[in-house]
N, C-alpha and C positions, 0 to 999 in steps of 0.2 A: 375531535378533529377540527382543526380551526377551520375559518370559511376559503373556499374555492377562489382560485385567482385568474389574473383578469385576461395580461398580452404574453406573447412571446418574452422569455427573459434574456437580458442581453448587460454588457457591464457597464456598471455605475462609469459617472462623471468623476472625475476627481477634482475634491475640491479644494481650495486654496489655504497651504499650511503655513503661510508665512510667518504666521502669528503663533506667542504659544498657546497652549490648551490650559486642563486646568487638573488640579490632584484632587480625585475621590476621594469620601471619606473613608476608604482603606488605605488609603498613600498611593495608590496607583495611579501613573499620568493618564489624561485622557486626553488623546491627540486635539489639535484645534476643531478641524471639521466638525469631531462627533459632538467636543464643548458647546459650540454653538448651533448642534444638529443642523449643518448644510449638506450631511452625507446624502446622495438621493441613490435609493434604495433600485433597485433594477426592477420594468414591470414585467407583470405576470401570467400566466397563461388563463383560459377561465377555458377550457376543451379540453376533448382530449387529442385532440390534432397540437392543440397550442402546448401541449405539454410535451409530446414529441420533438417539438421543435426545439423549444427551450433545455433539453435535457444538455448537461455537460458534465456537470460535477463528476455524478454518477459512472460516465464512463471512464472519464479523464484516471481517479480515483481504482477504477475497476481494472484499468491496464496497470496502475501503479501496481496493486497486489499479485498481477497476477503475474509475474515476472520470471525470473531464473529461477530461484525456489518453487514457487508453483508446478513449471514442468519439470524439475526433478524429481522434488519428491513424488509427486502425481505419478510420476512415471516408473520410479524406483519402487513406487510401493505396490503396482500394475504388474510389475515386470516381474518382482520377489511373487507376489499374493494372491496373483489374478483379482479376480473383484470383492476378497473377501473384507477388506479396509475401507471400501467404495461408501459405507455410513457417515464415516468421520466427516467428509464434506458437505451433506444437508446441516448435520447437525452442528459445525462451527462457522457456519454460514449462516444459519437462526441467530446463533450468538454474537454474531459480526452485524449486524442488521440491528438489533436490537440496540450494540455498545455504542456503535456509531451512530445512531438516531439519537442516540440521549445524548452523544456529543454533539450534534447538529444543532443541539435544542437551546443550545448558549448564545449562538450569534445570532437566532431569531427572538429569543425571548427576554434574552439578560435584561434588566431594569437600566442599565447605563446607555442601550443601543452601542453597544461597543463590541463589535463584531470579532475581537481580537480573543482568539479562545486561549492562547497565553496569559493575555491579559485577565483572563478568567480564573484560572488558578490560582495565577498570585494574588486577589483577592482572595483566594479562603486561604493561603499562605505565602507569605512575601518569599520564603524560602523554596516553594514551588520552582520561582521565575530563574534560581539559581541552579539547581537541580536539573531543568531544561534544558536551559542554554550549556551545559556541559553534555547532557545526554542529548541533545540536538548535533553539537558539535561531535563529538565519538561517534556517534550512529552515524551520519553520513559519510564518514570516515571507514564505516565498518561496511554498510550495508553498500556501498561502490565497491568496495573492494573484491567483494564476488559478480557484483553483475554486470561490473565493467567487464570482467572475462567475459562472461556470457555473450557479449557482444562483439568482440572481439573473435573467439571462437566461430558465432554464427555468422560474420562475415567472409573467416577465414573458408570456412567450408559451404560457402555460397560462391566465390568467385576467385579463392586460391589463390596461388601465385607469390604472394604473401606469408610472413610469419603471423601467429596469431595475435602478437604483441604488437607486430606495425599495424595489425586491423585493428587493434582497441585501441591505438592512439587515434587513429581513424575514425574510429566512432566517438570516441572522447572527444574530438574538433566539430564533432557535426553536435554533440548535446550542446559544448560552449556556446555555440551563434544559437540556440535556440534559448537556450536560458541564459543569457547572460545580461539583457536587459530585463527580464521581468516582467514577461510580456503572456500574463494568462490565455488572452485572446487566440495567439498564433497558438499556442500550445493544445487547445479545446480541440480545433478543427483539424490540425495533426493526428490528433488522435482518434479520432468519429473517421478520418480515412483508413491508419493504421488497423482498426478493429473492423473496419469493412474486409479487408485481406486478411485478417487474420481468420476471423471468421470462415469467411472462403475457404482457406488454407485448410482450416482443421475441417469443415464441411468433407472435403474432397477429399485427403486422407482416411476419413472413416468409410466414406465412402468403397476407396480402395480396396484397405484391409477390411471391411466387415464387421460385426458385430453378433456376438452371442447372447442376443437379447437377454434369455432366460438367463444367463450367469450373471448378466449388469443386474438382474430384479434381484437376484439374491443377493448379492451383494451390498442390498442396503440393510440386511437384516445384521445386527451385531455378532461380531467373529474377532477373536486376537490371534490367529496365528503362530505359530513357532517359528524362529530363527530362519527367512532366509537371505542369502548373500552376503553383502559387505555388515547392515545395520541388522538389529534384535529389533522385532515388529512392533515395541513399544514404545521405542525411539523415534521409530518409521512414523507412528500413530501422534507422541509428543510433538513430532516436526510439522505435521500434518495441521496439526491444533494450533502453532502459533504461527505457520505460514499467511493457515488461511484467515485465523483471526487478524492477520497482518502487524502484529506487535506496535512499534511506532507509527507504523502508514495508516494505523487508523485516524493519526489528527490531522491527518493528511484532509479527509473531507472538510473539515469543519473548513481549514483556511481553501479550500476552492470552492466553498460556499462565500466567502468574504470575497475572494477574487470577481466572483461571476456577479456579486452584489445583491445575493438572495438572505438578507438582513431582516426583516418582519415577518412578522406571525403571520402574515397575508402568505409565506411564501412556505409555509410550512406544509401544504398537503403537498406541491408540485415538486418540494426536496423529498419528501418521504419515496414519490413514487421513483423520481430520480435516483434512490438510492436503492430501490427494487430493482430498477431495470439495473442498474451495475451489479447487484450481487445475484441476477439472472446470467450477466457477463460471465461473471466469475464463477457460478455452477459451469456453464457450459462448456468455457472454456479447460476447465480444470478437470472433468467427466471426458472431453474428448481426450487430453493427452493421460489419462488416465487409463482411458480404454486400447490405448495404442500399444500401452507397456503391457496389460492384457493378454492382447490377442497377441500382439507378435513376438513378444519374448518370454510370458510365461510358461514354464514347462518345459523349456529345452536348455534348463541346465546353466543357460551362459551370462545373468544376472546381467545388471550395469554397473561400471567402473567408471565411467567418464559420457562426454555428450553421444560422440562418434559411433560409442555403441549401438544407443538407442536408433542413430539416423542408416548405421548398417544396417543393424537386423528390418530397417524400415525398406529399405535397397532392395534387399534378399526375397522379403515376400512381393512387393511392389515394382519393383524393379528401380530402372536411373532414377528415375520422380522421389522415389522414397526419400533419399539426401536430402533433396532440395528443399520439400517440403517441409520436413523438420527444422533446417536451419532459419527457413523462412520465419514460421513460427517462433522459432528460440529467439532470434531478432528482432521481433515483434516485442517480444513478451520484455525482453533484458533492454533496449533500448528507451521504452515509455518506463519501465521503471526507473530507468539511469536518472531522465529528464526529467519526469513529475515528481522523482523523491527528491530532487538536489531543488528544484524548485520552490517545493513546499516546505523543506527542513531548511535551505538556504531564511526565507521570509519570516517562518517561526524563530528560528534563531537570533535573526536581526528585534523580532518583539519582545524577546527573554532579555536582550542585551538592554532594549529600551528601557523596560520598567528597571533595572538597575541601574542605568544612566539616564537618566529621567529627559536631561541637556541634550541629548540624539534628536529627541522629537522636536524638538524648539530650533535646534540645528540643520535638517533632515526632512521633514513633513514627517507626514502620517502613511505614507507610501514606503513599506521595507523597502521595498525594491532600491530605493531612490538615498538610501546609506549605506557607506560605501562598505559595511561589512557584508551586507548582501553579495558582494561580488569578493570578497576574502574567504566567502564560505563556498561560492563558485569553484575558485580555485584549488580549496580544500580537499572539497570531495573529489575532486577531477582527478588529484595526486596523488590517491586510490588505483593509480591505473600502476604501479609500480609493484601493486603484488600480483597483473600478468606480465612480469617476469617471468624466464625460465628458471624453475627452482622454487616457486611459490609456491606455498600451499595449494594442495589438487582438486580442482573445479568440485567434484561430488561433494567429497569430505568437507570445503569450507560452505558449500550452502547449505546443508542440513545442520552441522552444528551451527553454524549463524544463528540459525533459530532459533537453536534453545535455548542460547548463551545471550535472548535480548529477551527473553523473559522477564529479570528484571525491571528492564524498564517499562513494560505493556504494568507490570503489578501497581507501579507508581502512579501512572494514569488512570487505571480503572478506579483504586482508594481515593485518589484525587479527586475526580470524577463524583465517586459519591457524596465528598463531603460540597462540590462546586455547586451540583444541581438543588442541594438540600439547604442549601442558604438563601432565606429570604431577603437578606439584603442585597442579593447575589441577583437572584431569579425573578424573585416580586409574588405575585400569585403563579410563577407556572412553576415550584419547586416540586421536585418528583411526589408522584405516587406512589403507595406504598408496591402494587405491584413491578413498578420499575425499578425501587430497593431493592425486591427479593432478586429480580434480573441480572442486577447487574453483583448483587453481592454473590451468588452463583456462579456468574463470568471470571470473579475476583479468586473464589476456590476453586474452580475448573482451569483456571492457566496456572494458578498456583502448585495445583496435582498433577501436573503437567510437565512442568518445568522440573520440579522436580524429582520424575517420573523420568526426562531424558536426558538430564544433568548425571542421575544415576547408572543411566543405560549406557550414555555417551564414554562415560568414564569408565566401564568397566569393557566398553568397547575396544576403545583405544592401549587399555592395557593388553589387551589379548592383543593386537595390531603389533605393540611394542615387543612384546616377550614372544612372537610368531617369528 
């Protein structure tokens, strides 16, 4: 474990890219700043007061996962199974902790000081940086496309009056002004407030409905279930795996480690713990809306089809509150997703584009934000708001397969990933350990058996759907 760090962390300077940089000897550019190392790195915590203080990444990162997908599946598989699936999330939570820490380990350690974990791949392959920037550009295209509903939706059934597509234009206007400069900073303390209510939110709910202690303990002992509701329980379980592994949102950390400027091996205990306290988040978070579908809808028969379900039968036992509470939640969870993935896939994007236009950085700085495709990927993702149409694909249906069907791209990252950490021209002396290979090459056949596990389920789902 490196050595303990010092102040409160807060975001680097940015420094002056007038100039250009200079190409590694992989061919990859290396912005001006880091060429003549002026980057200054963010200080650091040396307590454990100072390290509470300093936390961001962690949470910023932990709302990002834990989004639309989160509370449905959580919910659908609560509502079908009562707590007998309630395993799958310690244990892809291990594996989420584990993949993301070895992806964190690039912008603190890489031999170039070049915090750009893009730029990290396409060193072990130039075709990486191609690869990306198309799977950057689809995916945020794919993954708005359901949780703009979701936002949408929890507005509509928070304050009515409205269709639920004039409220996801609604929300779509309010992510714009927040990300549309690039502004990490406002985005950190949005969030640290949002996860205070939400918190709350789900606190008070459980509170409401109750809990069957003894049935949540059981529930972590391993069970697969038989068939209930819409999904086959190994669908439910595949969706479960790469929700909460979080498919592409896992590179999502590395670059809100480079926003908040926690760049050096000095800063590597106070990210590790930072990214504890987020996947503490995201247990918690994802155990309560899990426990809801639980208590309140398992056993009587009436599954979920859509959100409105889950916040009725919430109504029913709790009474008016039930609604509100849910939607609150759900707009919690679909909102920081909307704004921290189009942010963080916006800025990677713009770095995939760099190493293949080497002339952006020389043109542009060293700041994605600050070229103008950053703001064409803005737009991008926003114009996702057109499958809440009436007649789009139905809210359930497209989050659960969302998941399974970005399998793919989590399989490219993780191989990637191995060959990135395992290069000494790459890494220097912190090139993985051996027990970190067996980790993550395990994560690599675990979403592999996975995906393929709900690509089969999914399919055979939907034909029964069809010929029904």
């Amino acid at each position: 474990m490196p050595q303990a760090d010092h102040n409160a962390g807060s975001t680097p300077n940015e420094a002056d890219s007038s100039t250009p940089g200079r190409i590694d000897d992989l061919g990859i550019p290396i912005p001006d700043a880091i060429a003549q190392d002026t980057v200054a790195p963010a200080p650091v915590a040396g307590n454990f007061f100072g390290y509470l203080k300093s936390f961001g990444p962690g949470i910023v990162v932990a709302l990002s996962w834990v989004g639309t997908g989160d509370l449905v599946d959580n919910s659908v598989a609560g509502a079908n199974y009562g707590y007998a699936l309630l395993w799958v999330l310690p244990l892809t939570l291990v594996l989420r902790f584990v993949f993301v820490s070895a992806l964190g380990k690039y912008p603190i350690f890489n031999v170039q000081r070049d915090p750009s974990l893009v730029r990290g791949f396409a060193r072990t392959n130039r075709v990486f940086a191609y690869l990306m920037l198309v799977s950057f550009v689809l995916y945020t295209h794919i993954l708005l496309a359901f949780t703009l509903s979701g936002v949408g939706i929890a507005l509509e059934g928070l304050f009515g009056g409205l269709s639920a597509f004039v409220w996801t234009l609604i929300g779509a206007a309010s992510v714009f002004v927040v990300t549309f400069k690039g502004v990490y900073a406002v985005i950190e303390k949005m969030f640290k407030v949002i996860l205070a209510v939400m918190a709350a939110t789900f606190v008070l709910t459980i509170a409401l409905v109750g809990i069957d202690w003894g049935a949540m303990l059981r529930g972590f002992a391993f069970d697969l279930p038989p068939q209930e509701g819409l999904f086959d329980s190994s669908l439910v379980a595949s969706s479960l795996v790469l929700a909460t592994l979080g498919s592409m949102a896992n590179l999502f950390y590395p670059q809100f480690l480079r926003e908040k400027g926690w760049t050096t091996p000095a800063h590597r205990r106070v990210q590790q713990y930072d990214l504890l306290f987020g996947i503490i988040v995201v247990l918690f978070l994802g155990v309560s809306i899990w426990a809801v579908g639980a208590e309140v809808i398992f056993g009587d028969g009436s599954g979920i089809e859509k959100p409105a379900d889950i916040a009725n039968a919430l109504g029913s036992v709790i009474g008016p509150v039930g609604p509100y509470l849910f939607y609150l939640g759900l707009l919690g969870a679909a909102w920081t997703t909307v704004s921290s993935s189009l942010f963080a896939l916006g800025k990677m994007a713009v770095e995939a584009l760099q190493v293949t236009r080497p002339a952006r950085i020389e043109r542009y700085g060293d700041d994605p934000g600050k070229d103008p495709f950053y703001k064409v990927m803005i737009f991008w993702g926003l114009l996702a708001v057109v499958w809440s149409l009436p007649g789009a694909p139905g809210f359930i249906v497209l989050t659960v397969v969302s998941h399974v069907l970005t399998a793919p791209f989590l399989l490219v990252i993780t191989i990637g990933l191995l060959f990135m950490l395992n290069r000494r021209n790459i890494m220097g002396d912190h090139v993985n350990k051996w027990p970190l290979n067996i980790a993550l090459g395990v994560i690599t056949i675990f979403v592999a058996v996975a995906a393929y596990q709900g690509l089969s389920a999914a399919v055979g789902d939907f034909s029964s759907l069809i010929k029904g």
